[in-house]
C-alpha positions in Angstrom: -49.0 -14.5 203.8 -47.6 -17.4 202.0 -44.4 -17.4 200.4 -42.6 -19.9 198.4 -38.7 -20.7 198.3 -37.4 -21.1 194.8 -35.5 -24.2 194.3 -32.5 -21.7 193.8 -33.0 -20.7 197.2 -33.6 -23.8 198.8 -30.5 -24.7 197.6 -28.7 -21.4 198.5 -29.9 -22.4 202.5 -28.9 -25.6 202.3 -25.2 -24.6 201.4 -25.5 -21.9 204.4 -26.2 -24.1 206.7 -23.3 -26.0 206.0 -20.2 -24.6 204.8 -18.0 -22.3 205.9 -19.0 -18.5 205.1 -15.6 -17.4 203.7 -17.5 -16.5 200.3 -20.7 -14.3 199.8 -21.6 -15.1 196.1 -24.3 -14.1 193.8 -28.1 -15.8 194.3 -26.8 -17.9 190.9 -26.9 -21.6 191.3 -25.3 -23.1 188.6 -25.8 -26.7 187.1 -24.6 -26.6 184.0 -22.2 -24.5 181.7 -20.7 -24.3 178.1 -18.4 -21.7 176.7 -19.5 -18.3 177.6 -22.9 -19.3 179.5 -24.4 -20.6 182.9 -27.3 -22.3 183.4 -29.3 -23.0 186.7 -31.6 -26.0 187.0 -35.0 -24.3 185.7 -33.0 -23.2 182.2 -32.3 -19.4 183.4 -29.2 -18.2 181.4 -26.6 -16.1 182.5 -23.2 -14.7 180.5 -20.2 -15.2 182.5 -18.1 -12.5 182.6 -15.6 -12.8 184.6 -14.5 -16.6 184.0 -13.8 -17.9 187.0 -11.4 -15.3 187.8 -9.4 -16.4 184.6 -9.5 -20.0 185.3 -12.2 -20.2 182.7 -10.3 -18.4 180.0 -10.7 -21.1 177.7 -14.6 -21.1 178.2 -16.8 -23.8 179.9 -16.4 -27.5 179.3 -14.1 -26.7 175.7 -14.4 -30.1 173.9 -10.7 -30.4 173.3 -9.7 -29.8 176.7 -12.6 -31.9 178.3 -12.0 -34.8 176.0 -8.1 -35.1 177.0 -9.3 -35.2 180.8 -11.6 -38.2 180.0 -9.0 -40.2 178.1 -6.2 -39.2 180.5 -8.4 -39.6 183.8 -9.5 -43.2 182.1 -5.6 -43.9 181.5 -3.4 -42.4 184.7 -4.3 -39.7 186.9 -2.8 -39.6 190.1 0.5 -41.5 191.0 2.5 -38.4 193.0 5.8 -37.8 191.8 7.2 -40.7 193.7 7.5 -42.3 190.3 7.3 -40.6 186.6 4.6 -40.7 184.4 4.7 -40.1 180.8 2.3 -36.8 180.4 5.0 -34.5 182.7 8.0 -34.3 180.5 5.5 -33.3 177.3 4.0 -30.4 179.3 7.0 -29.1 181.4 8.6 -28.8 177.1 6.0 -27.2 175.7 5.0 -24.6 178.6 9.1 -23.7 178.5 9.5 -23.4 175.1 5.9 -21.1 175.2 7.5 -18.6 178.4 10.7 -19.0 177.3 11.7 -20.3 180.5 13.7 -23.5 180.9 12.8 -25.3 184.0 9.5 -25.8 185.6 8.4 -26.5 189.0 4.3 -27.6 188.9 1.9 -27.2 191.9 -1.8 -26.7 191.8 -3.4 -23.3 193.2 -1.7 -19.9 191.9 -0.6 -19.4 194.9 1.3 -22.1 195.7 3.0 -21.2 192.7 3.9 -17.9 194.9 5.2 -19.7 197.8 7.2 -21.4 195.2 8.8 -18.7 194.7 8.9 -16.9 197.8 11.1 -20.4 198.7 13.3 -20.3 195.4 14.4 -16.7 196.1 15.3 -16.7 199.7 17.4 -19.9 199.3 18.7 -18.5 196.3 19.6 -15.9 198.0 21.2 -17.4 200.5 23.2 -19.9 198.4 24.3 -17.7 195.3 23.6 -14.2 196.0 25.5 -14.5 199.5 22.5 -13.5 202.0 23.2 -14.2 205.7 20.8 -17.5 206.6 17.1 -16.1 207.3 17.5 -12.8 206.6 16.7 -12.1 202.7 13.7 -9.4 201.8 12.0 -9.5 198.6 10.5 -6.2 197.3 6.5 -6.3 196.8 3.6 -3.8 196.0 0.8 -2.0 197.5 -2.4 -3.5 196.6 -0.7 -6.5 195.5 -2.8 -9.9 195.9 -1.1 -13.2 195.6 -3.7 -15.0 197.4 -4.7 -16.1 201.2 -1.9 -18.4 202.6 -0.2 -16.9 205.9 2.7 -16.0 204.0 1.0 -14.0 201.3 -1.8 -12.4 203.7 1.2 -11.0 205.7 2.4 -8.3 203.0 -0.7 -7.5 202.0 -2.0 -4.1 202.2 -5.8 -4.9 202.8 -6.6 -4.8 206.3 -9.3 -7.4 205.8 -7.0 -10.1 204.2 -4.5 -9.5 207.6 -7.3 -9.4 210.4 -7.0 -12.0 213.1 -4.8 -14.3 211.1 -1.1 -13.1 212.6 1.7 -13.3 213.7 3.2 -13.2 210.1 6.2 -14.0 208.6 8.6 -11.0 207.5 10.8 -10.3 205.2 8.9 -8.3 202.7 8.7 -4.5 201.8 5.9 -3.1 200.1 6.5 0.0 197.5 4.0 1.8 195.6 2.8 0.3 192.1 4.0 1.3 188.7 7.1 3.0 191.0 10.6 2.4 189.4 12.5 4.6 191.7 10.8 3.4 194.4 12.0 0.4 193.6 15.3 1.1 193.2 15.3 3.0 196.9 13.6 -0.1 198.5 16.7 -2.6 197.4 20.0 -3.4 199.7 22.3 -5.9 200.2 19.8 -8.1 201.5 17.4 -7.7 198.2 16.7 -11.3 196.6 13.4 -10.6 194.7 10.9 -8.4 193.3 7.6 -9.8 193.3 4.8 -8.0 191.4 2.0 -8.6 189.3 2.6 -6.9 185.6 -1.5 -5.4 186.1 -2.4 -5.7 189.7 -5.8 -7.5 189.0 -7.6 -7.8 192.8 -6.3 -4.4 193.8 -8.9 -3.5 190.9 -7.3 -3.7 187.4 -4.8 -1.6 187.8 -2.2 -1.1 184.5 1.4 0.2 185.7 3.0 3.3 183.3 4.1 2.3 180.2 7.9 1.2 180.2 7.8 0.3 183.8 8.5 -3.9 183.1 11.6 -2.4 181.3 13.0 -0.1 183.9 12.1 -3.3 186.0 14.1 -5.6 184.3 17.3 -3.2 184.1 16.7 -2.5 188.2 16.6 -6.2 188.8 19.7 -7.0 186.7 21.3 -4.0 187.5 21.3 -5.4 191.5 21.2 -8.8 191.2 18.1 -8.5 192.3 15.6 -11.9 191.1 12.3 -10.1 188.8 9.6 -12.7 189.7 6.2 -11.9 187.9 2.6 -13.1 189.1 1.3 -14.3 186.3 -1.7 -16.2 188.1 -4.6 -14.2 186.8 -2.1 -12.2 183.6 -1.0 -14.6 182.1 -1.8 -17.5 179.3 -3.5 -14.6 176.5 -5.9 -12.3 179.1 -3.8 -9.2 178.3 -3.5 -9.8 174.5 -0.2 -11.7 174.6 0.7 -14.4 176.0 2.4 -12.9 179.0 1.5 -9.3 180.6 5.3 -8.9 180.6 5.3 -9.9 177.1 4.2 -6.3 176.3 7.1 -4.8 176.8 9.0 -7.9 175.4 10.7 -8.6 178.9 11.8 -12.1 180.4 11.7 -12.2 184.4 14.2 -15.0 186.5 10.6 -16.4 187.4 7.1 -16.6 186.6 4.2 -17.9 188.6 1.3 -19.8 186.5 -2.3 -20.7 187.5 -5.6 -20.0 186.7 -6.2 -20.8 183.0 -3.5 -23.4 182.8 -6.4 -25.6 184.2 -8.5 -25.1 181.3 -11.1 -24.3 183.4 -10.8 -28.3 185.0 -8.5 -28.5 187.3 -6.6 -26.6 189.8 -3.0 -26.5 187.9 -0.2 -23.7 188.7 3.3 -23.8 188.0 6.6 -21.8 189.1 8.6 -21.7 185.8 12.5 -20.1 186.4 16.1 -20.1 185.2 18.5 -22.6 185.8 19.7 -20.3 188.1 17.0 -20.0 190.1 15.5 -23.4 189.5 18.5 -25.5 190.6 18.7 -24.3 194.6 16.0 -27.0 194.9 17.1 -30.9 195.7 15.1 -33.8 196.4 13.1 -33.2 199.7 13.0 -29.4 199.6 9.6 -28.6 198.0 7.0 -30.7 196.8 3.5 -31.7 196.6 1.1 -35.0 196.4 -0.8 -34.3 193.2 1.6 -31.0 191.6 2.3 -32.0 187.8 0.2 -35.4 188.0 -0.6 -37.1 184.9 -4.1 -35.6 184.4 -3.2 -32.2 185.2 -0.5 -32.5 182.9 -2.5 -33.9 180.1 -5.2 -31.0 180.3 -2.8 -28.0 180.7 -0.5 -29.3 177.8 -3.6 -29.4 175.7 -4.6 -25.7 177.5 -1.5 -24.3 175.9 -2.4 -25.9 172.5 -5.5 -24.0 172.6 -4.3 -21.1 173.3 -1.6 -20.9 170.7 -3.8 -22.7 167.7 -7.1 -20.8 168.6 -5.0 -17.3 168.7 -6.6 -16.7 171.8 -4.3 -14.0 172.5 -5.0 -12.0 169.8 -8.6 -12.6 170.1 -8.2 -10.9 173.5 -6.2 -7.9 172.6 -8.9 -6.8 169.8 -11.8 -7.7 171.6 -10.2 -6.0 174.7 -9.7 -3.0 172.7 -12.9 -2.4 171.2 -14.3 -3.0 174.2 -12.7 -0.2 176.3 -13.0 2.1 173.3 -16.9 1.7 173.9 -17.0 2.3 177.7 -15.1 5.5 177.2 -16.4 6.7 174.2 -19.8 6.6 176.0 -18.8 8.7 179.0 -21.2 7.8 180.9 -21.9 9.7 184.3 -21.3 7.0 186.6 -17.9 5.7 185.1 -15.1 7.6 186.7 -12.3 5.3 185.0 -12.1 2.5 182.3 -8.6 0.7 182.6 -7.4 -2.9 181.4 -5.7 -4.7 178.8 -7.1 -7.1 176.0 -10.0 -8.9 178.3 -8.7 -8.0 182.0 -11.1 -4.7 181.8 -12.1 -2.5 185.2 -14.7 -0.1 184.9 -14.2 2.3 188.4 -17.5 3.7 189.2 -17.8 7.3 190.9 -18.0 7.3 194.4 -21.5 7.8 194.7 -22.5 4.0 193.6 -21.3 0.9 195.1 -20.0 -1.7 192.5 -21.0 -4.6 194.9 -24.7 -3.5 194.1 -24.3 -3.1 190.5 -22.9 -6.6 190.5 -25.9 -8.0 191.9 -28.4 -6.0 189.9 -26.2 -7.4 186.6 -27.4 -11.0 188.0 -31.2 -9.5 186.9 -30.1 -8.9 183.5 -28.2 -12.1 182.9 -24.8 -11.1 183.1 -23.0 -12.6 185.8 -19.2 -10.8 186.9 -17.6 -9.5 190.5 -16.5 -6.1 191.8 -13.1 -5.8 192.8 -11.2 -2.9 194.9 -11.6 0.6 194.0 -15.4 -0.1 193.0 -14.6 -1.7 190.5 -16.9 -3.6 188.1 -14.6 -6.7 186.6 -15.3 -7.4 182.8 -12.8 -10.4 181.7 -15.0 -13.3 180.0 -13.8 -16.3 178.4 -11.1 -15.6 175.7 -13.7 -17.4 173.2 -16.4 -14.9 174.3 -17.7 -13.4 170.7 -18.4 -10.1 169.8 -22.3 -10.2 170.3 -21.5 -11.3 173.8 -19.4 -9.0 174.7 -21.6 -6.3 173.4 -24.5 -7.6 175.8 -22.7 -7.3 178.6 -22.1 -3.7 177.7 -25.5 -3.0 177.2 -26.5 -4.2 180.4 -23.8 -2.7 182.3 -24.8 1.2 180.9 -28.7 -0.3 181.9 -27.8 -1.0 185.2 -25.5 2.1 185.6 -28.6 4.2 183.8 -31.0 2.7 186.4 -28.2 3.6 189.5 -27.6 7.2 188.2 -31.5 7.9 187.9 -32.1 6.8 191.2 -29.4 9.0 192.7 -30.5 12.0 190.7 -34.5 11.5 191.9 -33.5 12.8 195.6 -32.0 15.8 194.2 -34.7 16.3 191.6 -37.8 16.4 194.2 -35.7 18.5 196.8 
């Protein structure tokens, strides 16, 4: 029997053959994208929804933002910061005037805007709070992720992430999420920072108890004690405002930035803190070749015009809402939990289906998102996704889960 390849497969071996298998993505090949939809080569449309893990928030190949990287990348891109250029100081003011932070420290991935931190805190600690050389902790949560550096990997709490990659640095103690006297128990003398995510997003969309931020914010104050949010994936309008911590109208000593501040171009992150905070650093401490170039700068100052002028916020928190209110009010027998906030949404399926499958089945009916822990199904689009959109997705997701809940029934049926 004859079979023939696809050119979507052809191309699928080609990329096994040669890179590293540190991913395992859906049989999608993309080659073109705009707003809320991929394309492959041979015209098949898919509706992305889960945006690049919220680097995509602003949708694929926005006009605005993809005309400022042309005239910027035609102008001055890439000089290092071993001299100015003239597109920094505009971005640094407006993304501290948006956080309402005042000084910013810009990198590229999200998480080297953690190990920004991580850095900032333990020497803070050291120089102002008084902590013997080497010897600060800083307070994190289970099921946290802040990425895959050796740092980050070492207090996390999935076994995968650790395997095979130790020895680890210390200095970290994990406490359960959403756990304010937890919290307070886990802090001593040696305490510089709290590190948290304000809705743990990997560790499957998991929203902390109302009024937790708050208690946060008093606990950290209350023991000098630095409250450093992991914004990465959070922040820039997913959640409905502008910050997750926004929600609960709280200001941490530091915020990590990623993700969306890109636009969906470049990697851009940034570690934005007080003055406090900020000023342990001199000349020679931290760094990096292309963090806060004049491209990147370009693009994420014209990211955060977006967001503000577009209401992109807002545009997440009632689409969000009307969203959830459907996948409950459904009640649907494979859905065990609907959790999220504005369009960070995670649909928990019951134990008896595998959210990994329904993933891939998705990919059939032309909507393409990941699972995530918990079995999970992730539903965060574009913050320009419209209504319609977001509705097919829906559809196709109670499909797919009508399809999955027949087929587990049939056994029980015929026996």
């Amino acid at each position: 029997m004859v079979t023939t390849m696809t050119p979507a497969g052809h191309y699928i071996e080609r990329e096994a053959a040669r890179c590293a298998r540190n991913y395992a993505p859906l049989p999608v090949v993309a080659a073109r994208a705009a707003g809320c939809t991929i394309w492959d080569a041979e015209g098949n449309r898919w509706l992305d929804m889960m945006s690049g893990y919220s680097a995509v928030s602003f949708g694929h190949a926005h006009p605005r933002l993809t005309r400022a990287l042309c005239e910027q990348a035609s102008t001055l891109a890439v000089t290092s910061r071993a001299i100015h250029s003239d597109q920094l100081a505009p971005f640094a003011e407006a993304l501290t005037a948006l956080v309402g932070l005042p000084r910013v420290l810009p990198m590229n991935t999200g998480v080297e805007a953690v190990e920004t931190a991580i850095k900032a805190a333990r020497k803070w600690a050291a120089l102002v709070k008084g902590v013997p050389e080497a010897r600060a902790q800083i307070v994190v949560c289970e099921g946290n992720f802040h990425g895959r550096t050796t740092t980050v990997i070492g207090f996390s709490s999935h076994a995968q992430y650790r395997f095979g990659f130790g020895p680890f640095d210390g200095g970290f103690v994990a406490i359960p999420f959403g756990d304010a006297a937890a919290l307070e128990a886990a802090i001593n003398s040696h305490t510089a920072a709290f590190l948290f995510e304000p809705i743990q997003g990997e560790g499957g969309i998991n929203v902390p108890p109302a009024g937790w931020l708050r208690a946060v914010r008093e606990i950290c104050s209350r023991h000098r004690v630095l409250m450093i949010a992991d914004e990465v994936q959070t922040g820039l309008g997913r959640t409905g405002a502008v910050l997750a911590c926004d929600h609960e109208q709280v200001r941490p000593d530091g915020l990590c930035l990623g993700k969306a501040l890109g636009g969906g171009l470049l990697p851009v992150s940034a570690f934005v803190a007080t003055e406090e905070l900020m000023g342990v650093f001199q000349p020679g401490d931290h760094g990096s070749t292309f963090g806060g170039n004049a491209l990147a700068a370009r693009v994420a100052r014209e990211a955060l015009a977006v967001l503000i002028e577009d209401k992109l916020p807002e545009r997440a928190a009632a689409l969000g809402t009307a969203a959830r209110a459907r996948l409950q009010a459904r009640r649907h027998p494979a859905i065990a939990d609907v959790r999220g906030r504005g369009l960070l949404i995670g649909v928990e399926l019951r134990r008896e289906l595998d959210a990994a499958a329904v993933v891939n089945e998705l990919v059939q009916h032309g909507v393409i998102t990941k699972d995530t822990h918990r079995n999970t199904v992730r539903l965060s689009p574009p913050l320009v996704v419209e209504q319609p959109e977001l509705e097919f997705a829906i559809d196709a997701l109670f499909e797919v889960l009508d399809d999955a809940q027949r087929n587990i029934q049939a056994p029980r049926r015929a026996a």
